[in-house]
Legacy VTK file of the C-alpha trace (Angstrom):
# vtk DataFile Version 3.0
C-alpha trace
ASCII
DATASET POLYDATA
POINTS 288 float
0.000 0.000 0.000
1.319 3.690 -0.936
-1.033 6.031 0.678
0.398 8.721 -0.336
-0.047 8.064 -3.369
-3.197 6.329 -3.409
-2.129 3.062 -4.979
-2.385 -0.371 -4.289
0.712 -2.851 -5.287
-0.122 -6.792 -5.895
1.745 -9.896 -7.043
-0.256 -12.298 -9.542
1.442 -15.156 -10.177
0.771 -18.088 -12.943
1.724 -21.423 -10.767
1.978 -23.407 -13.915
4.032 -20.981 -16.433
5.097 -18.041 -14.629
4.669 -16.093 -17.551
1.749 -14.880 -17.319
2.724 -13.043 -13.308
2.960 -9.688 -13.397
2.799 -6.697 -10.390
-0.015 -4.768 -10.227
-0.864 -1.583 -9.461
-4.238 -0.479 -8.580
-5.152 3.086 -8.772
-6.842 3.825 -5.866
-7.682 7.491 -6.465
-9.208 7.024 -9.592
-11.104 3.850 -8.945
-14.746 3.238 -7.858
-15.728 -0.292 -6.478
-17.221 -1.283 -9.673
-13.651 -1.244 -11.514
-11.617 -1.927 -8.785
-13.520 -5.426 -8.844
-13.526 -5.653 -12.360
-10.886 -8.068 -14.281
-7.565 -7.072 -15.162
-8.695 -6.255 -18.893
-10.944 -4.679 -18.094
-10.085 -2.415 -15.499
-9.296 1.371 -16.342
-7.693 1.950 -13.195
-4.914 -1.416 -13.358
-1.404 -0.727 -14.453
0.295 -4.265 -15.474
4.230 -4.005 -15.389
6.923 -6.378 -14.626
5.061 -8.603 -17.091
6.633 -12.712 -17.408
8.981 -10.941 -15.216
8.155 -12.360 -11.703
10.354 -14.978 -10.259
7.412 -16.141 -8.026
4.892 -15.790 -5.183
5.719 -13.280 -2.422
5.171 -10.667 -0.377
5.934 -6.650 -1.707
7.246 -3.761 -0.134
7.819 -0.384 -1.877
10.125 2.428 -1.448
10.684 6.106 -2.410
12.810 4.292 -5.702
11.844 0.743 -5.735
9.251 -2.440 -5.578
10.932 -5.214 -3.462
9.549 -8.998 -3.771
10.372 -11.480 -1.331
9.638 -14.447 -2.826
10.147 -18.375 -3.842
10.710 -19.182 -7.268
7.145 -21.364 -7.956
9.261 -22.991 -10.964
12.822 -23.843 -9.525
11.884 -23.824 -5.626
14.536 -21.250 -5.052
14.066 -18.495 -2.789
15.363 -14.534 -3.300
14.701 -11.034 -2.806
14.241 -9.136 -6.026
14.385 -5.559 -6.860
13.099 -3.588 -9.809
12.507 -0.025 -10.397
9.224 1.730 -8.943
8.701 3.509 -12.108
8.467 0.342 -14.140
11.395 1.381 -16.082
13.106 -1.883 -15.464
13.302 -5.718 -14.494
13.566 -7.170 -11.168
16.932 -8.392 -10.407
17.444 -10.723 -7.609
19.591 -8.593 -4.590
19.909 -11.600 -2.321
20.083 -15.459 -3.517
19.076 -16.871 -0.266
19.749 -20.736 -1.636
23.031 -19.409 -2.483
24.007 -18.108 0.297
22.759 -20.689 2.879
23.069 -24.486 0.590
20.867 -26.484 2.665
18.151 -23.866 2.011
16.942 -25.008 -1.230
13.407 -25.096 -0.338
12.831 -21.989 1.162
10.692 -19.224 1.863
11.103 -15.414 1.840
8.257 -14.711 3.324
8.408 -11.254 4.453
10.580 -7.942 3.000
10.245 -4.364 4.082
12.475 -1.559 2.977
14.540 1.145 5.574
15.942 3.532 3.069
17.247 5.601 6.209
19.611 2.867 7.363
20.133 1.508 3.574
18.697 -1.979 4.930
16.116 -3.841 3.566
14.615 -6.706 5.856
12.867 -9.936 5.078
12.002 -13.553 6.870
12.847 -16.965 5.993
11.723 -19.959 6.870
12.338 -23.545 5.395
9.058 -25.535 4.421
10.847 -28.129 2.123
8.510 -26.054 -0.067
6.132 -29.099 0.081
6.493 -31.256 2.680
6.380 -28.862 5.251
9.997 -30.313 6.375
11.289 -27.827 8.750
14.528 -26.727 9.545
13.503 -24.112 12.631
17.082 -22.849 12.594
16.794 -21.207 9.370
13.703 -19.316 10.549
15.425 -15.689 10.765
15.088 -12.343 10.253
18.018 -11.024 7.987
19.224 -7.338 7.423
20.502 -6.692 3.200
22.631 -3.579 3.135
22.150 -1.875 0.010
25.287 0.099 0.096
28.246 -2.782 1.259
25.897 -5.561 -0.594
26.365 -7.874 2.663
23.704 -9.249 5.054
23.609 -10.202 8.797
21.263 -12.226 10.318
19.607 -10.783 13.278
17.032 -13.331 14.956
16.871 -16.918 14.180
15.383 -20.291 15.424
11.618 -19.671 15.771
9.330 -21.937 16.890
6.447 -21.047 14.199
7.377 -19.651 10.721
7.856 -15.814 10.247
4.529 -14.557 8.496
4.954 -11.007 7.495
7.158 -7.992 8.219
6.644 -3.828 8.806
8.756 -1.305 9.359
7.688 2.287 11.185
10.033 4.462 9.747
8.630 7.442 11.878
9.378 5.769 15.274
12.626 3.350 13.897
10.927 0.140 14.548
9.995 -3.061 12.529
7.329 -5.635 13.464
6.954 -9.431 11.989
4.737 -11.895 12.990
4.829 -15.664 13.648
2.275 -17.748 12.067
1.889 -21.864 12.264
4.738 -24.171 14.207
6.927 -26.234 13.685
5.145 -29.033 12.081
3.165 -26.622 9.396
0.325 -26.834 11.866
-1.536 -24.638 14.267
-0.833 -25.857 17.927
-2.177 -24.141 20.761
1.242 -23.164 22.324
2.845 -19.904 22.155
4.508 -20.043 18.377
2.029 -16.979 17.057
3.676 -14.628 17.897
4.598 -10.916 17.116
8.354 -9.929 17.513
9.266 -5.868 17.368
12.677 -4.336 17.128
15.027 -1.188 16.430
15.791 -0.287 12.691
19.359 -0.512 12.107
19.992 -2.080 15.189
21.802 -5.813 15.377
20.301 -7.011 18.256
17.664 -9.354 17.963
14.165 -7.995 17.988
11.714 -9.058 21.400
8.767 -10.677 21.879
5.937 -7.931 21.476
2.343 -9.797 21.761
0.887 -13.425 21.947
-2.206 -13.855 21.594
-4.744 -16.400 24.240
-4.385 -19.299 22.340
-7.803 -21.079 24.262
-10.515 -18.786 26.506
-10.586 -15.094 25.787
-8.317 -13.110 24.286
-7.434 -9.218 24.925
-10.168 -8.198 22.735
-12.625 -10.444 24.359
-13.329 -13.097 22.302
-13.176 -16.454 22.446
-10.458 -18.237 21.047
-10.548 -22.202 20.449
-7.027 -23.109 20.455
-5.761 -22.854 17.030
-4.920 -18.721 16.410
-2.455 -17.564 13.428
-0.908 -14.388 13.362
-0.379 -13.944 9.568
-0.969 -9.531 8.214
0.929 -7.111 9.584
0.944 -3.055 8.137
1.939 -0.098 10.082
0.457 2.624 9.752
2.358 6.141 9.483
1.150 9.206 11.543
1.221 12.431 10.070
4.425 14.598 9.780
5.229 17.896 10.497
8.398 19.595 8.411
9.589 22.606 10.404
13.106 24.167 9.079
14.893 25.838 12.532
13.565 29.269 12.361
13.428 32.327 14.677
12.161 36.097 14.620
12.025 38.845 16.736
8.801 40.594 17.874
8.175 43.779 19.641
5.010 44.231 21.756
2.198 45.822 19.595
4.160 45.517 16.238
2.769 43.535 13.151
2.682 39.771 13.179
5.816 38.285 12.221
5.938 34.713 10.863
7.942 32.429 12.624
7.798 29.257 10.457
7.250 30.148 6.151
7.908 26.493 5.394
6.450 24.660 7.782
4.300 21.714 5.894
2.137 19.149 7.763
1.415 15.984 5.707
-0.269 12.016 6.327
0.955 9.500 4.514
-1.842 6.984 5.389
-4.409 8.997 4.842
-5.980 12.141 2.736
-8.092 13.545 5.465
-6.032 15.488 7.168
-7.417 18.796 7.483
-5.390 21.039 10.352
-3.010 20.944 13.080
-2.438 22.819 16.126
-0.226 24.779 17.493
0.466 25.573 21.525
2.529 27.340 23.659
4.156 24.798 26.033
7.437 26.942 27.569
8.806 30.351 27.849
6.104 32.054 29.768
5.250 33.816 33.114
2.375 35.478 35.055
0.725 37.710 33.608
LINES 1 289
288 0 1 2 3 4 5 6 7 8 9 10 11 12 13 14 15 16 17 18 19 20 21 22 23 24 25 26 27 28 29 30 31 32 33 34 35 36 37 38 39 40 41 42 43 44 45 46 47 48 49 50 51 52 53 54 55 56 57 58 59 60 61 62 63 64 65 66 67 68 69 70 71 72 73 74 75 76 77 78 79 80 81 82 83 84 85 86 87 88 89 90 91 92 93 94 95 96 97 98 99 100 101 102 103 104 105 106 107 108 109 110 111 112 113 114 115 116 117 118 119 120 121 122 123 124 125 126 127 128 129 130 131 132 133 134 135 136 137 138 139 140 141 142 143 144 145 146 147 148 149 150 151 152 153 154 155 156 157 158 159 160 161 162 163 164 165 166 167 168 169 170 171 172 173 174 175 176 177 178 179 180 181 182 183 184 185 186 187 188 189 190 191 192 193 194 195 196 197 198 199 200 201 202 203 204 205 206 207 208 209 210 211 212 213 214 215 216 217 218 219 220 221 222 223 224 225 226 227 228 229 230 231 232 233 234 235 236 237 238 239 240 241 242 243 244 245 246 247 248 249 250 251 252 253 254 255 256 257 258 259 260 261 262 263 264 265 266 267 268 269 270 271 272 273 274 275 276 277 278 279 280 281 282 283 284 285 286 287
């Protein structure tokens, strides 16, 4: 999701051929429920790009420059992260070969990515399903860190009892989130595997255990759980910003106003409601 810009990203992908996968781009701004559900032909407010392109099923994250794809390779089993240009102006190219780099990972998952363009990282979760089987290997259930700039990774959490679901990042604040879906067997099991995990952008520690959810009676909310809960979506959603260049003026009592900030800007990324901000006094003043 771009709010800003009102669009909507998606990954179609052909299981049988490939060729026919393509990301998509919905126009939010422009849309109206009737052609947002329509199908891809016919659809005025679809953009198609990346077409035969896609090396397989996976999650997206976008940045300022580009569309990220964490994905397994539906043909070949292989799993990546894969980079191409947010413009459309380009293929994706595969940043980080994760059967490459790790040998007994041939049947992997990426199954999260999210981009940090502040610290040059991008993030994403693997786990190893034997792709089929559902043969686990819970030490290659991590959370990895791809620096853009030196080209290297580091792996920052590993060994999970359930497989990582999906990742977010709050650039505002500096923080990611992922959550942990099914255990170790590929099955829900009512002990603590769903889980969701938070840590520090840019930071190598590993992240900490954030929320589990009652997995039998009622849960914070106040429902009633059975047993079998899955933590799967995550998104984060960004509050809105206020710009302010360092600014000062002088005044003198009974004078005309004099602006103190010309370029402040207030903006929401998640949303196009905003309508006003306000603006106190908190320090500086006396009796009277």
């Amino acid at each position: 999701l771009d709010p800003a810009h009102h669009h909507l990203y998606f990954n179609q992908f052909d299981v049988t051929t490939g060729t026919n996968s393509y990301v998509g781009r919905l126009d939010l701004a422009t849309s109206t429920n009737s052609n947002v559900h329509a199908s891809g032909g016919g659809n005025p407010a679809l953009q198609t790009f990346y077409a035969g392109q896609i090396p397989g099923q996976g999650s997206i994250a976008i940045d300022g420059t580009n569309v990220y794809l964490g994905a397994i390779n539906g043909l070949t089993g292989n799993a990546g992260v894969y980079a191409a240009p947010r413009d459309g102006n380009g293929s994706f190219a595969e940043i980080v070969a994760v059967s490459t780099n790790d040998t007994t990972f041939t049947n992997g998952f990426v199954s999260g990515v999210a981009s940090d363009p502040q610290d040059h990282l991008i993030y994403y979760l693997t786990f190893n399903a034997g792709y089929v089987n559902f043969n686990f290997n819970l030490a290659q259930n991590a959370l990895w860190a791809y620096d853009t700039v030196s080209h290297t990774r580091r792996k920052i959490g590993s060994g999970y009892p359930g497989y990582p679901n999906n990742l977010a990042v709050d650039l505002s604040n500096g923080r990611y989130y992922f959550t942990l879906g099914r255990d170790g067997t590929g099955n829900l099991n009512a002990t603590n595997y769903q889980a969701i995990y938070a840590g520090t952008l840019g930071a190598t520690n590993a992240p900490t255990l954030l929320y589990t959810p009652a997995l039998s009676g009622l849960d914070a909310a106040g429902q009633f759980n059975s047993g079998a809960v899955a933590l799967q979506g995550i998104y984060v959603q960004a509050p809105p910003k206020l710009n302010l260049m360092a600014n000062s003026a002088g005044y003198l009592p009974f004078s005309a106003p004099v602006v103190l900030a010309p370029g402040l800007a207030v903006s929401d990324p998640s949303s196009s409601l905003l309508v006003g901000a306000t603006v106190a006094i908190t320090g500086g003043v006396f009796a009277g």
